[in-house]
C-alpha positions, 0 to 999 in steps of 0.5 A, spaced: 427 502 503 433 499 506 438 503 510 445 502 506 449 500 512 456 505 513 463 502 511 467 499 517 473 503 520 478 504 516 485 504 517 491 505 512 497 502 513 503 504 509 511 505 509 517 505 506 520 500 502 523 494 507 520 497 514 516 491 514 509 493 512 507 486 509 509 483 516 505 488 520 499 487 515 500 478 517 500 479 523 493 484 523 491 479 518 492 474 523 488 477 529 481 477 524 483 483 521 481 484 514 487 487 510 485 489 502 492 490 499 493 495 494 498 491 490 494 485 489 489 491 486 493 493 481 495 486 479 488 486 479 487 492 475 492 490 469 490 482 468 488 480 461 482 483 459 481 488 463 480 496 460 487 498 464 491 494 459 489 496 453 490 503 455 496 500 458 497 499 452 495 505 447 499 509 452 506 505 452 506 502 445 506 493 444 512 492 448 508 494 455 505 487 453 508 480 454 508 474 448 502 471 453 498 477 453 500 479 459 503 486 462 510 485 461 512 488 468 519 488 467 519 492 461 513 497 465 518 497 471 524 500 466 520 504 463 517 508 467 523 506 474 527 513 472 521 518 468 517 522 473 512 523 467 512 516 465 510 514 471 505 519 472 502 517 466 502 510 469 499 512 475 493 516 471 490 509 469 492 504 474 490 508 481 483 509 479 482 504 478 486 500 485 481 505 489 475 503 486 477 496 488 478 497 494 472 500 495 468 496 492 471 490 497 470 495 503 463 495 501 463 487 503 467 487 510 463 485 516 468 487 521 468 492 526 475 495 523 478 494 516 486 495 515 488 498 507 494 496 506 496 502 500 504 503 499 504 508 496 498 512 500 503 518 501 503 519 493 497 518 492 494 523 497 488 526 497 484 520 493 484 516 500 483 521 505 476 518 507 480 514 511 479 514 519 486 513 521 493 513 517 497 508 521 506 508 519 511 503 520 517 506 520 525 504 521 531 508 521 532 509 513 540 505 514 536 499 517 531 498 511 537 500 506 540 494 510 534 490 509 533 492 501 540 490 500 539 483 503 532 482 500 535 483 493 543 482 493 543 489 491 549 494 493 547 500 497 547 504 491 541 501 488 538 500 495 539 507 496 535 509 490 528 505 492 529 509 497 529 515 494 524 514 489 519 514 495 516 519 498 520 522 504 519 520 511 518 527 513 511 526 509 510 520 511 510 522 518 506 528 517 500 524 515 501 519 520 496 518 526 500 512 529 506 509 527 509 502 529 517 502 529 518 496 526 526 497 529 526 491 534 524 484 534 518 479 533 515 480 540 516 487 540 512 488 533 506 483 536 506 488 542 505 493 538 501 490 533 496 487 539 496 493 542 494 498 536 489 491 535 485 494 541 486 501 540 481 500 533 476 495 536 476 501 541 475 507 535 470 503 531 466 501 536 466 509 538 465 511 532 458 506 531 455 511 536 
């Protein structure tokens, strides 16, 4: 009988909104790291057809659900932006079903290391704590203010609560085991990221041992 083979080191990368964790996430992408994204998950998770949306559905009532037949995003994002429990409640039936993806593309890599990039994996703690190594990028909270306001032309009010909306940099930082300030330029960033490239290569092929 065949010996199922282990999954890959696995690295969570997360952050804030606006610290650059998508740039961070090309650039591992870039050195042949497999990067299986959490919010392509959950677009995955609640496309037509899929069980997700007509719970969606039963749990939020028709307007959740586009004339096309799609989840109706927007109507979703107003809904739940400024009720706890509504977003809960979202959370409930999207977040399961994202992990299981995840793993289950885990499963298929065949690399020395994958990166998971989970935005919200603070949030989501412990469903994710079989990973091996938790990575942060991080930046001064008024220079990802800064960025959000650029990003989407908003004022430093509404910039302020996406921020506020997340979980604290406290948190994040605790359950962090590296983390990439990602405050300084392209060269700095492709260093660091270079630099934790090598660390990983290094920690997986120790961990085959």
């Amino acid at each position: 009988m065949p010996v199922a083979r282990p999954r890959p080191y696995t690295v969570a990368l997360t952050g804030g909104v606006a610290a650059g964790k998508s740039a961070v996430a090309r650039r591992f992408a870039a050195l042949g790291v497999p990067v299986l994204d959490a919010d392509a998950a959950a677009r995955a998770v609640v496309q037509t057809g899929q069980p997700a949306l007509a719970e969606i559905a039963a749990a939020f009532g028709p307007e959740a659900i586009a004339a096309d037949g799609s989840l109706d995003r927007g109507w979703m994002r107003r809904r739940v932006f400024a009720d706890v429990g509504e977003r809960r409640r979202l959370e409930a039936i999207v977040h399961p079903r994202v992990r299981a993806w995840i793993e289950a593309r885990l499963d298929e890599v065949r690399a020395p290391y994958a990166l998971l990039d989970i935005p919200l994996l603070v949030e989501t703690w412990p469903a994710y704590a079989w990973v091996d190594r938790v990575l942060l990028v991080d930046a001064p909270a008024a220079l990802r203010r800064a960025r959000l306001m650029q990003r989407d032309r908003s004022d430093a009010a509404d910039a302020q609560r996406l921020l506020d909306a997340q979980a604290s940099d406290a948190a994040r930082r605790q359950r962090a085991d590296d983390v990439l300030d990602n405050s300084g330029g392209e060269p700095a960033l492709e260093a660091a990221v270079a630099a934790l490239h090598a660390h990983y290569r290094l920690l997986a092929a120790a961990a085959e041992r």
